[in-house]
DRENMAR-578119 format. One record per residue (C-alpha): residue number from 1; residue in one letter; x, z, y. Coordinates in pm, 1 decimal. Each point is the difference from the previous one (the first is absolute). Example, Ala and Ser with C-alpha at 12.3 -4.5 7.8 and 13.67 -1.06 7.14 Angstrom:
% DRENMAR-578119
<site><num>1</num><residu>A</residu><px>1230.0</px><pz>780.0</pz><py>-450.0</py></site>
<site><num>2</num><residu>S</residu><px>137.0</px><pz>-66.0</pz><py>344.0</py></site>
//
This chain:
% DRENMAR-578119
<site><num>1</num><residu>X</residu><px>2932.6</px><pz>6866.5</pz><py>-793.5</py></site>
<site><num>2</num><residu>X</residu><px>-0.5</px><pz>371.7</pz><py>-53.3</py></site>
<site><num>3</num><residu>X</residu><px>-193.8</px><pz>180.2</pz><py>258.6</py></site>
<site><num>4</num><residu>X</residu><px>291.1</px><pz>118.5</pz><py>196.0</py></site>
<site><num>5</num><residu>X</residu><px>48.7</px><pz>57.2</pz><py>309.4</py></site>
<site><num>6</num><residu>X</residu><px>290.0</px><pz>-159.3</pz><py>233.6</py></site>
<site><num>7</num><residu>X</residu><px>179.9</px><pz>367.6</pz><py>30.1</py></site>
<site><num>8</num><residu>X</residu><px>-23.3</px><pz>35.3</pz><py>-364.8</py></site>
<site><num>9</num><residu>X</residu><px>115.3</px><pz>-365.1</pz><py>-64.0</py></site>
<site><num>10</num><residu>X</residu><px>287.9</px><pz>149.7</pz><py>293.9</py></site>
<site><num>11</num><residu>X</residu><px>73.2</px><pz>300.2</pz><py>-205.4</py></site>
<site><num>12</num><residu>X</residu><px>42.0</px><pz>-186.6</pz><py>-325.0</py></site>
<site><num>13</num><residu>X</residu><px>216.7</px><pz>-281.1</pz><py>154.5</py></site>
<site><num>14</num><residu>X</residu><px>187.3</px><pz>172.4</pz><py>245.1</py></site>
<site><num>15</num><residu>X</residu><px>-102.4</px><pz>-240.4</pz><py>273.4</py></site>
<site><num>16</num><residu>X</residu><px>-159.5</px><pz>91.3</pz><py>285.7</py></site>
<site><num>17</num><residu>X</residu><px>-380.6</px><pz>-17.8</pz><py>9.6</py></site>
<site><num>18</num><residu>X</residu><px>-9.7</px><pz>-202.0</pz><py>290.3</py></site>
<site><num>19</num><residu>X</residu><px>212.8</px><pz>-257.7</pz><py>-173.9</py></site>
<site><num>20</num><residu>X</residu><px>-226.4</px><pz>-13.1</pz><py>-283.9</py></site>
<site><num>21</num><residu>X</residu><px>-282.9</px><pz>-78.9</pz><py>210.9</py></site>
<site><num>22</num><residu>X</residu><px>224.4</px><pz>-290.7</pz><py>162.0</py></site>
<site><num>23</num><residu>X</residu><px>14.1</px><pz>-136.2</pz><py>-323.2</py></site>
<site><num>24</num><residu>X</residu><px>-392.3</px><pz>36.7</pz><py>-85.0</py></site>
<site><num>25</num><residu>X</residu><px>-59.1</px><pz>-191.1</pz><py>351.9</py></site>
<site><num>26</num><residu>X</residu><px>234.5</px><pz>-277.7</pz><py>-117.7</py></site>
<site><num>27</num><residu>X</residu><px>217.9</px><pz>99.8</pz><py>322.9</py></site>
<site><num>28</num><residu>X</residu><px>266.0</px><pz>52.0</pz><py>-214.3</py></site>
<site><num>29</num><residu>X</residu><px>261.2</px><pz>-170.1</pz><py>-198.5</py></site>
<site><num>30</num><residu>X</residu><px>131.9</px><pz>211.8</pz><py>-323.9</py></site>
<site><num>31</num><residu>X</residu><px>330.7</px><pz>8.3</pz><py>-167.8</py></site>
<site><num>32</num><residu>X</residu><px>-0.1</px><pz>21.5</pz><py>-414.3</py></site>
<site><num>33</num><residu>X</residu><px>135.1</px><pz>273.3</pz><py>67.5</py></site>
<site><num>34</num><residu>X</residu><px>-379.4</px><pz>129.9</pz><py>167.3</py></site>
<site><num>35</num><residu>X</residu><px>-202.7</px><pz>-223.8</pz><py>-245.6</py></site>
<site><num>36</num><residu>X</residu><px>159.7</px><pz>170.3</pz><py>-309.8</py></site>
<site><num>37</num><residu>X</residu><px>-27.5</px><pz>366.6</pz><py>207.9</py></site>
<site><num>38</num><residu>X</residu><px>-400.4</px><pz>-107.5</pz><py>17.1</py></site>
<site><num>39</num><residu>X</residu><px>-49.3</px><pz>-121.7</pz><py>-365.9</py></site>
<site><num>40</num><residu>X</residu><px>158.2</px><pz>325.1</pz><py>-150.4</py></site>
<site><num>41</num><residu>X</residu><px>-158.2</px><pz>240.1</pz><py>265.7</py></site>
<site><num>42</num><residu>X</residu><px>-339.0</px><pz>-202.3</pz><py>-130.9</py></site>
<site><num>43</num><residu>X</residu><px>108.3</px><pz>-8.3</pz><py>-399.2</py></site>
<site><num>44</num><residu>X</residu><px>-61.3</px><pz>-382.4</pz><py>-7.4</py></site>
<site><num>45</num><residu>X</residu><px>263.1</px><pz>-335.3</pz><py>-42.1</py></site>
<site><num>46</num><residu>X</residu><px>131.6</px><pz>-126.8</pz><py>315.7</py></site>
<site><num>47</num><residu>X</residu><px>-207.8</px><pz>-360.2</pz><py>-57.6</py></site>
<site><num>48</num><residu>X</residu><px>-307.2</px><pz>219.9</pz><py>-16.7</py></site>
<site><num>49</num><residu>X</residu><px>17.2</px><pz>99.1</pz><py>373.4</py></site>
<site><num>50</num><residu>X</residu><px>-3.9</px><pz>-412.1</pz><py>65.2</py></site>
<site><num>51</num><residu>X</residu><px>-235.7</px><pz>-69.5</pz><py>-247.1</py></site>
<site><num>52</num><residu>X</residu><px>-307.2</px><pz>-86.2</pz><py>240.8</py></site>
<site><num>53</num><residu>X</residu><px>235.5</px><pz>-276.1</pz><py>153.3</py></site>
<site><num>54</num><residu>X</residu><px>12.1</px><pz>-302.4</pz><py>-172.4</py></site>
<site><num>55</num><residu>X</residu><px>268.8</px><pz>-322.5</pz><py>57.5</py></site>
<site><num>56</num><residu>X</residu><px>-185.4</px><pz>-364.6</pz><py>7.7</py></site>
<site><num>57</num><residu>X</residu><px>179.9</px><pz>-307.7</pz><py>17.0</py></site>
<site><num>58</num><residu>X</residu><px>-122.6</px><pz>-106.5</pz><py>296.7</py></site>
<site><num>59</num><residu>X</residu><px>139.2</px><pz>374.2</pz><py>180.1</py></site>
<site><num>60</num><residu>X</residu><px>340.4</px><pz>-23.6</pz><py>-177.2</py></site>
<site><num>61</num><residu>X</residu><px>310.5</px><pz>-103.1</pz><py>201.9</py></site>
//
C-alpha cells in the first residue's frame, strides 16, 4: 500500500514484525484492535485494508 517495510509497519504499530508478516501470509487472525493499529499506521479507513475481498451470496453464511 505504501512501500513499507514489515519493521517499519512494526515500528509504527508497535507489533512485532514477525507478527505482521503472520498477518501478510494469512497465518494470522487479527483483533480490531490490530486492524485499526494497521489502517492508522497506513493513513487509510479500516474497510480499505478489506477492500480487495468481496462477499457473494453464494459465499455468505
Amino acid at each position: 500500500m505504501r512501500g513499507l517495510t514489515q519493521e517499519d509497519l512494526s515500528g509504527l504499530t508497535e507489533l512485532h514484525r514477525n507478527h505482521i508478516g503472520g498477518i501478510e501470509r494469512g497465518e494470522r487472525n487479527i483483533t480490531i484492535k490490530t486492524m485499526l493499529a494497521l489502517a492508522r499506521a497506513l493513513d487509510v479507513q479500516p474497510a480499505e485494508l478489506f477492500s480487495k475481498y468481496r462477499i457473494s451470496a453464494a459465499t455468505r453464511p
